[in-house]
C-alpha positions in Angstrom: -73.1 -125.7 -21.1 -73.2 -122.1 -19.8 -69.5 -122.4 -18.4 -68.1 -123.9 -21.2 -69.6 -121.6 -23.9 -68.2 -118.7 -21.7 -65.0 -120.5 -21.2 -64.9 -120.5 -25.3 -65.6 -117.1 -25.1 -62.6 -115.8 -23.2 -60.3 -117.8 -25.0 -61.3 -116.1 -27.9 -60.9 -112.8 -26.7 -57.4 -113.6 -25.2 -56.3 -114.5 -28.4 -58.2 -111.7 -30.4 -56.7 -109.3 -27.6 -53.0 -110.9 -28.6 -53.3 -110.7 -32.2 -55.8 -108.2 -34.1 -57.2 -106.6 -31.5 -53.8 -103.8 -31.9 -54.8 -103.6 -35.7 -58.3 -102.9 -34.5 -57.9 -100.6 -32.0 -55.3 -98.4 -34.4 -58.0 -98.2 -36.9 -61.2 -96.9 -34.2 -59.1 -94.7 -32.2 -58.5 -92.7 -35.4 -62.2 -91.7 -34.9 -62.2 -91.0 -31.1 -64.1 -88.7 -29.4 -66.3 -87.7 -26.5 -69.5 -87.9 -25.1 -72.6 -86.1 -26.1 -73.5 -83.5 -24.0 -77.8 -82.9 -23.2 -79.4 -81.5 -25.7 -80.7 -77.8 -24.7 -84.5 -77.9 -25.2 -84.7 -74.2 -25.5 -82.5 -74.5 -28.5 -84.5 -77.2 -30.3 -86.8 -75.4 -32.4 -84.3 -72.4 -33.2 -81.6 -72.7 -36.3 -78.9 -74.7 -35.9 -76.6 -71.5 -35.3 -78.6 -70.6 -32.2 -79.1 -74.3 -31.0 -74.9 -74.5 -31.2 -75.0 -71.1 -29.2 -77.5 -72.1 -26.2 -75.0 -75.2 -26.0 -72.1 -73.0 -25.8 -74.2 -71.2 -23.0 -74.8 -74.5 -21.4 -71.2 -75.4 -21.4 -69.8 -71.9 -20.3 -68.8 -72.8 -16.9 -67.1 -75.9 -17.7 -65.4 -74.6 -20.8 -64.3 -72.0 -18.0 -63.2 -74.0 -15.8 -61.6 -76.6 -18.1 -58.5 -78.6 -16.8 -57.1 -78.4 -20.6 -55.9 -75.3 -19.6 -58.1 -74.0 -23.0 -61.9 -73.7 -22.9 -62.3 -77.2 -24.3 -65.3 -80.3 -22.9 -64.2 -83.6 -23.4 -66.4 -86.4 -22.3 -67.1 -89.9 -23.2 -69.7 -92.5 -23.2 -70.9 -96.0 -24.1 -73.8 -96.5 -26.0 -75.5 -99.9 -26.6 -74.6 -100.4 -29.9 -71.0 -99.1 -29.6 -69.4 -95.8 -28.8 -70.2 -92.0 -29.1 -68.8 -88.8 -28.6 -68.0 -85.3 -28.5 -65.3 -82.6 -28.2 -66.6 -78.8 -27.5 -64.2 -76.1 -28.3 -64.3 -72.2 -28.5 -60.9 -71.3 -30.6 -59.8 -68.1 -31.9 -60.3 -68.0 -35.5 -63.4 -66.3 -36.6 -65.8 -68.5 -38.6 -64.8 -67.4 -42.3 -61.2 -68.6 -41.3 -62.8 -72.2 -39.8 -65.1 -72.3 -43.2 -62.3 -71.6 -45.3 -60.0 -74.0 -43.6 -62.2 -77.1 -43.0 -65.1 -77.7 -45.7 -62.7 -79.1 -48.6 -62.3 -83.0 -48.6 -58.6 -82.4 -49.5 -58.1 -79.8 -46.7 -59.5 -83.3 -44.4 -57.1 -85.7 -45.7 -54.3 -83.2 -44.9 -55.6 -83.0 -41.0 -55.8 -86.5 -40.7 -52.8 -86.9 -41.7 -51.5 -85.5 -39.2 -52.3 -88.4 -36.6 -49.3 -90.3 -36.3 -51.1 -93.8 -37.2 -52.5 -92.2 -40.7 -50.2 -92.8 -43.3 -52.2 -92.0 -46.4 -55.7 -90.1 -47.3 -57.1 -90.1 -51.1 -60.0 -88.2 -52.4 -62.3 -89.5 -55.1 -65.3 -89.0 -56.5 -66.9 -85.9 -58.1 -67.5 -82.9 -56.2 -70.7 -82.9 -53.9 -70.5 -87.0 -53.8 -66.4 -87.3 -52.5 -65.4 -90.6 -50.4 -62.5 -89.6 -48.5 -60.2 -92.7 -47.8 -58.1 -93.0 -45.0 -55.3 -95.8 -44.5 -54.4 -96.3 -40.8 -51.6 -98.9 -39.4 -51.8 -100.2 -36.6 -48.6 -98.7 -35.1 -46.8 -96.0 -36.3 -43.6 -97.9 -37.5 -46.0 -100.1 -39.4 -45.4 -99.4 -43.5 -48.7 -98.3 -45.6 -49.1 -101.4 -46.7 -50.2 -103.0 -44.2 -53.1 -100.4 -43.7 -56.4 -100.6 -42.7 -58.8 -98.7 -45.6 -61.4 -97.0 -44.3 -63.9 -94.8 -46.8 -65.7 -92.1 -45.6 -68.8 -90.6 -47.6 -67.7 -86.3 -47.2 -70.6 -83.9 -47.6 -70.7 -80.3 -46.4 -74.1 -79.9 -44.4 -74.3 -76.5 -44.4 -72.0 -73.1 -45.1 -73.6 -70.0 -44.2 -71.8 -67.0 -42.3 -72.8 -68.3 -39.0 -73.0 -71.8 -39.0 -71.1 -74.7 -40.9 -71.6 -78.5 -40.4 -69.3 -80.9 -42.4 -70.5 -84.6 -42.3 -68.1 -87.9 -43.1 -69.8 -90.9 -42.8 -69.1 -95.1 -43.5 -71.6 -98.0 -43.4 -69.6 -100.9 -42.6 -65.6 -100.8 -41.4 -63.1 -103.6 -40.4 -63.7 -106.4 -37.5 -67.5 -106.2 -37.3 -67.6 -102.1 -37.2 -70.6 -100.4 -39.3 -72.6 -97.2 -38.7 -69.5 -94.8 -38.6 -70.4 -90.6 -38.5 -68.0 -87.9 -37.5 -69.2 -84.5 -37.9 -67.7 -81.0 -37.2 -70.0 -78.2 -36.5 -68.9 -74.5 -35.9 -70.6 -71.2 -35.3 -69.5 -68.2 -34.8 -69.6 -66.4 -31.4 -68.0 -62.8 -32.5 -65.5 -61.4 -35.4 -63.1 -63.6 -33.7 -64.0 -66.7 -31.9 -65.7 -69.6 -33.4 -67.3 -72.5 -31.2 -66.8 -76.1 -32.5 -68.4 -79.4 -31.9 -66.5 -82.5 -32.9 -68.3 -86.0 -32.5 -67.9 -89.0 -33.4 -69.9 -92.4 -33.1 -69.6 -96.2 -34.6 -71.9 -99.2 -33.7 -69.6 -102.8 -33.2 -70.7 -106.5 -32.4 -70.5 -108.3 -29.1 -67.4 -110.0 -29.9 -65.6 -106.5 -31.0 -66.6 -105.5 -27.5 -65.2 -107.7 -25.6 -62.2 -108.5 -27.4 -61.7 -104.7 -27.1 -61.8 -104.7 -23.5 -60.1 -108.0 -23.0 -57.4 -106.1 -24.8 -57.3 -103.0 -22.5 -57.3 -105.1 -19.5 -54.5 -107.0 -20.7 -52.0 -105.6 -22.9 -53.4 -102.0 -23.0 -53.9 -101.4 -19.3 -51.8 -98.5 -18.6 -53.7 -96.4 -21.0 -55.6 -94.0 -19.9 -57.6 -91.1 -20.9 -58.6 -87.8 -19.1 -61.6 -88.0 -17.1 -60.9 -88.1 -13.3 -62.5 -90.4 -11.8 -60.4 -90.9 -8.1 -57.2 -90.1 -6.5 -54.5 -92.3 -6.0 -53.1 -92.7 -2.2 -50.1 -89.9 -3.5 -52.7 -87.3 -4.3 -52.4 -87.7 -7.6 -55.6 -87.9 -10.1 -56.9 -91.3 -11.2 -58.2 -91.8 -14.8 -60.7 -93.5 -16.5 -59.2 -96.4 -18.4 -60.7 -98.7 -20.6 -63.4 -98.2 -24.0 -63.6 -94.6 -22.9 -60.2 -94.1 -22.0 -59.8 -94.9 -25.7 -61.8 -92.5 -27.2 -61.0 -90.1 -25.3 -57.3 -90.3 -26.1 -58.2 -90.2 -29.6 -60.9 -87.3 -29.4 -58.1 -85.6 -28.1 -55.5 -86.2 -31.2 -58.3 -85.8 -33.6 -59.2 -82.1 -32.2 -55.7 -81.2 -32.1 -55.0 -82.2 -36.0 -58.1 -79.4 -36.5 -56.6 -77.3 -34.1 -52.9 -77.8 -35.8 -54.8 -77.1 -39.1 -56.2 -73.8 -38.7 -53.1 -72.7 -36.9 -51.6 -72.7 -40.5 -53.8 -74.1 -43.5 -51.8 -72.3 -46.2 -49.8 -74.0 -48.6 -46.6 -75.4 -47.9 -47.3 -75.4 -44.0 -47.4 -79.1 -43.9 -44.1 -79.1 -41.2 -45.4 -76.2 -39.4 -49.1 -78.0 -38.6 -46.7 -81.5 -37.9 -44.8 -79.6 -35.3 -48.0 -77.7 -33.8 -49.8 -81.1 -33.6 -46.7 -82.9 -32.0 -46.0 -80.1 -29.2 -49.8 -80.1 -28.2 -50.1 -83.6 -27.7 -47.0 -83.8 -25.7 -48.9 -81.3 -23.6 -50.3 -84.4 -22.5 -48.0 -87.3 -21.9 -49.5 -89.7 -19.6 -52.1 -90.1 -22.4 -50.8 -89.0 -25.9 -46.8 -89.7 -25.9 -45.8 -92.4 -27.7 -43.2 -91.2 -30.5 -40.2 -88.6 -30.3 -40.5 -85.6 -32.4 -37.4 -86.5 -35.1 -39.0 -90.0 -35.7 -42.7 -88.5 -36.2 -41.4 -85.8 -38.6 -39.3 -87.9 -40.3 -42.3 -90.8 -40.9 -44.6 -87.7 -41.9 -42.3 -86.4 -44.7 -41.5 -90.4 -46.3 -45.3 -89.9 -46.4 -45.5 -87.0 -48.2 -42.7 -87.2 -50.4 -44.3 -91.1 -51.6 -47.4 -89.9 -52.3 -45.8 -87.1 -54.1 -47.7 -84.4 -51.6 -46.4 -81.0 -50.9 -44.5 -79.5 -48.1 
């Protein structure tokens, strides 16, 4: 009985892996992130400002020593419920720039938009109690219609001089998904560098799991994301593949649309923050490439000009 309820079992993730599992996995990777770095005990009954600045402390050497050529930490972790994570950053933009920039919902929609799998972002709701939604294909080429919807809850945390925390976060999402929070923290470190914490976390179902991985052991096994985790016989760096391989890629895109964004969050930038985001992803090709530049701008301005968005 054991054998054939397993048999039954990776049938059905062979043919979930074949057929929604690339709808499913274009929808969570435009969440992706990294793994939660240890909480600093020191820091834990201090304000948040000074809790994000012993973590910065903590993470000195390895923002340092970062192989992003950047001070950036990305990490990645299972958890038993689903997936969390975390991207560490120390950019140069002082805080008021970072504030300015990223606490309005619309300002959000216009970042995400800059992943190439979002094709539209809406803001409703009054302010104070806005649900940002965000439509996501499953490939790029794919038209808006046949997005996924997925409705974040957007509520700025807190706005002071020194410390900002902006919270988006969905109950329930597609294919068994629920529990969804990304966050962005900031603080600022001097009148010109800010350090940022973006993470990310959803809870999914047995079957989502294993479908997922049936998927990236089949069709999606030369993905990869960036931690090292052995050399290959050439030298070269062996990288973790598989559910953290996923959200790590997608940490990384979703860090570069907020690093695109503050490079130039005026009006009528919207080409300028496409071409930043494009160039700094194909820092990375073995893990980000997967469209050529003419083809991405050209999908990003149908976009905008349909939804009758600026440039």
């Amino acid at each position: 009985m054991i054998r054939s309820h397993c048999g039954r079992l990776s049938r059905l993730s062979r043919i979930l892996a074949g057929a929604l599992l690339p709808s499913m996995l274009a929808l969570l990777g435009l969440q992706a992130a990294a793994a939660p770095a240890e909480p600093d005990p020191a820091a834990s009954s201090g304000t948040p400002a000074q809790a994000m600045r012993a973590q910065h402390r903590r993470l000195s050497d390895k923002l340092e020593r970062s192989s992003f050529g950047r001070p950036v930490q990305l990490e990645s972790v299972e958890t038993p419920d689903g997936l969390q994570g975390d991207v560490y950053a120390v950019v140069e933009h002082p805080l008021a720039d970072v504030g300015a920039a990223l606490k309005g919902s619309a300002n959000w929609c216009e970042l995400m938009l800059l992943h190439v799998n979002n094709r539209r972002c809406r803001v409703s709701g009054a302010p104070g109690h806005e649900t940002l939604t965000l439509y996501v294909v499953r490939r790029y080429d794919k038209p808006v219609e046949q997005a996924f919807e997925l409705p974040f809850a957007y509520r700025v945390a807190s706005a002071t001089p020194e410390h900002m925390l902006v919270d988006l976060s969905a109950a329930s999402g597609p294919f068994g998904t629920r529990n969804y929070h990304v966050t962005l923290e900031a603080v600022a470190l001097d009148e010109r560098r800010s350090f940022l914490h973006f993470s990310y976390s959803y809870d999914h179902n047995l079957m989502v799991k294993y479908a997922t991985q049936a998927y990236l052991a089949t069709f999606g096994r030369d993905k990869v994301g960036f931690t090292v985790v052995g050399q290959a016989a050439d030298g070269r760096p062996e990288y973790i593949r598989g559910l953290r391989g996923l959200v790590e890629r997608n940490a990384m895109r979703y860090f570069l649309t907020l690093d695109a964004y503050l490079a130039a969050d005026a009006a009528g930038q919207a080409e300028r923050r496409q071409r930043h985001w494009f160039a700094a992803a194909e820092q990375y090709p073995r893990q980000l490439h997967e469209i050529d530049l003419d083809t991405y701008l050209s999908l990003k301005r149908e976009d905008r000009q349909r939804d009758g968005l600026g440039e």
